[in-house]
N, C-alpha and C positions, 0 to 999 in steps of 0.2 A: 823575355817577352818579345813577342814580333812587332815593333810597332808601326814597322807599315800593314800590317792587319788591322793594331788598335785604331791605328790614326783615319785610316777607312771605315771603317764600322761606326766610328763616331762621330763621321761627314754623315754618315747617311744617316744615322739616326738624326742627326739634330735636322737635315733637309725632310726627314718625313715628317718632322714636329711631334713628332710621339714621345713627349716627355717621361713617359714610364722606360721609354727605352734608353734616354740618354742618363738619364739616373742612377740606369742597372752599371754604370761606368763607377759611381763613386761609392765611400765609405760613408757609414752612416752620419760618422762625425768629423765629414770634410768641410774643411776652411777654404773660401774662396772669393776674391776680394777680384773687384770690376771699377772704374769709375764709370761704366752705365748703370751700374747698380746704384753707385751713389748719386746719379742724376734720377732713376726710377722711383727708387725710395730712399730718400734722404736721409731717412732715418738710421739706416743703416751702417753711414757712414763710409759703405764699397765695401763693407768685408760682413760677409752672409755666413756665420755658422750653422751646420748640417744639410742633411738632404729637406727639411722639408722650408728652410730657410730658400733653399737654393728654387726647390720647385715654383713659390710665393714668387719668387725675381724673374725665372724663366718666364711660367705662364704672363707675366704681366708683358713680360717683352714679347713674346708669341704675339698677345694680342692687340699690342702698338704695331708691331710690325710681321704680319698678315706673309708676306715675301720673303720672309726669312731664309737665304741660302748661301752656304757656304763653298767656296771651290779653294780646297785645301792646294799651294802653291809649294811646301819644303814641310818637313819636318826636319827635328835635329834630335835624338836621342842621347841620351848621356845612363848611367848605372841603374838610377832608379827616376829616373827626370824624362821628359818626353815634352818636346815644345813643339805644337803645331802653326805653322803660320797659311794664311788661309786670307780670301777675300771675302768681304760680305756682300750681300745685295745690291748696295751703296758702290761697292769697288772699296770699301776703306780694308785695310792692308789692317790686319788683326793676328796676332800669337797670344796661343795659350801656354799657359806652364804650367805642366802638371806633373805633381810629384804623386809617386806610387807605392806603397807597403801591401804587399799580399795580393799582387793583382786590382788593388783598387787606387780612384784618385783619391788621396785622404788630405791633398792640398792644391789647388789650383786657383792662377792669375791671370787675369784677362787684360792683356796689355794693347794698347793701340799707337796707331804713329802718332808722331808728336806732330804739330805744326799749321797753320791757319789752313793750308789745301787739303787735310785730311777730313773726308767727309763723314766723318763719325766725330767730325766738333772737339777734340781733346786739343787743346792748347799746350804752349809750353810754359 
């Protein structure tokens, strides 16, 4: 897999906010655990099973945050692993981890800096 193609395609999908199209990235029954997720919807507890789990936690961040854009900084690939690190709108310093079987994400982590100056609020 190219993943400086995937890791492109999937800046821009998530900057057009076309959620049918960042979708077309994962497996139907991918695991994917955020702790904005578990600040969004608590119930959740940060770990969202499937695509239509996932679309419910997007659209709601979509429409908290209107400005949504990502400027992808490094990647780092591994066999079947693909970790993007990226800034958000905010500036907060963001890596994904996504694990891949068949060309899809059938597991990804949405991890943030740790520390009171990180403007996406995650503590240590």
């Amino acid at each position: 897999m190219d993943w400086n193609a995937f890791a492109e395609r999937w800046c821009a999908d998530w900057n057009s906010h076309d959620l049918d199209r960042v979708l077309e990235h994962f497996a139907d029954d991918v695991v994917f655990t955020s702790p904005i997720a578990a600040s969004l919807l608590p119930e959740t507890g940060g770990r969202l099973a499937g695509k239509a789990a996932l679309r419910v936690y997007w659209e709601e961040g979509l429409r908290r945050i209107p400005d949504l854009h990502f400027t992808i900084e490094r990647i780092f690939g591994g066999i079947d692993t693909l970790v993007i690190q990226y800034r958000n709108q905010k500036g907060a310093s963001v890596s994904e981890v996504l694990r891949f079987e068949n060309g899809k994400v059938v597991r990804g982590d949405g991890t943030y800096a740790v520390g009171a100056d990180n403007p996406a609020g995650i503590r240590s």
